[in-house]
N, C-alpha and C positions, 0 to 999 in steps of 0.2 A: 504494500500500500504506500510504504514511504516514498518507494521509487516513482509509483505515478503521481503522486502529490508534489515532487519534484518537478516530474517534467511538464505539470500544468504552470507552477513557477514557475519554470525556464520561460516556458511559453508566454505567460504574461507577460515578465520583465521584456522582453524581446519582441511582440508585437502590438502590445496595449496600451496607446498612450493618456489612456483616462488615470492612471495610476499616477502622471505627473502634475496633480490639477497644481496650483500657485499657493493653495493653502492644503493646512492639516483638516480641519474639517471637512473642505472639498473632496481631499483624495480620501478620506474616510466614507463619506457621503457616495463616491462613483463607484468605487471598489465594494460599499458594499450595496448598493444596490444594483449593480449590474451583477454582481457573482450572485446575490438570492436571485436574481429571474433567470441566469443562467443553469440553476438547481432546479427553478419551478419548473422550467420549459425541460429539463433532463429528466425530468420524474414525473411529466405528466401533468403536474397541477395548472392552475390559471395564474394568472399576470395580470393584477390590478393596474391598470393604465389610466388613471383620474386627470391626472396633472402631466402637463409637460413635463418635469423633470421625470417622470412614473414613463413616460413615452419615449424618453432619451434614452433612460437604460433598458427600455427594452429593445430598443432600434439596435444597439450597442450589442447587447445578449443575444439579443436570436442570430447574428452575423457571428458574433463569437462559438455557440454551439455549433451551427452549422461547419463553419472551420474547424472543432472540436471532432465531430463526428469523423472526419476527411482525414487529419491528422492521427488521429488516438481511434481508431476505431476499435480499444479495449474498452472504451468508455462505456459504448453500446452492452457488453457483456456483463458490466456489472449490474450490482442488482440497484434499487432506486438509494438506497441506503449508502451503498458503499460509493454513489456518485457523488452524492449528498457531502460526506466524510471526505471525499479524493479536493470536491472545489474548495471545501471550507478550509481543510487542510493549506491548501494551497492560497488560498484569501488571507490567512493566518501568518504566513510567513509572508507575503507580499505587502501584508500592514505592518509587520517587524521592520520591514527593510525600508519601505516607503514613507513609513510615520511616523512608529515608536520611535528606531535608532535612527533615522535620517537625522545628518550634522548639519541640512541645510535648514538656518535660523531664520532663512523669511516664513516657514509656514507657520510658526505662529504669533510674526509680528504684528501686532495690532491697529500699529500705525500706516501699513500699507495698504 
């Protein structure tokens, strides 16, 4: 499991550029609402779309699964759970790198 939770990381850092929004809340806010509708639309469930920012990340998710599927076609084999576990996994380390330990101090300068 480690290893695929891995290479959904790779995958992110390396094609996703919602992950670099200008603030810590933003890149909290993209990252994880595009990774929940990327789990809902992996497992079946619905995708509330109310709001435009509710319509971005799904615009954003469904283009990402789709790639996902093309790429990782192990994706498809697991089961809703274990897909569930591989993105969050993956969402988890990508807000370490991106948010928690990122050294860059404008994301939560208040004054910009």
């Amino acid at each position: 499991m480690q290893d695929k939770i891995e290479q959904l990381f790779l995958y992110f850092q390396e094609r996703c550029l919602w992950q670099f929004h200008s603030r810590s809340w933003d890149r909290e806010d993209n990252i994880n609402g595009i990774t929940d509708d990327v789990i809902k639309l992996l497992t079946g469930k619905r995708v509330e779309m109310e709001t435009p920012e509710d319509k971005c990340h799904y615009a954003d998710s469904r283009i990402l699964v789709d790639d996902l599927k093309k790429r990782f076609p192990w994706i498809l084999e697991l089961k809703d759970s274990e897909r569930s576990a591989v993105v969050e996994g993956a969402r988890d380390k990508l807000m370490a790198v991106v948010v928690t330990n990122s050294k860059n101090a404008e994301l939560n300068n208040e004054n910009y």
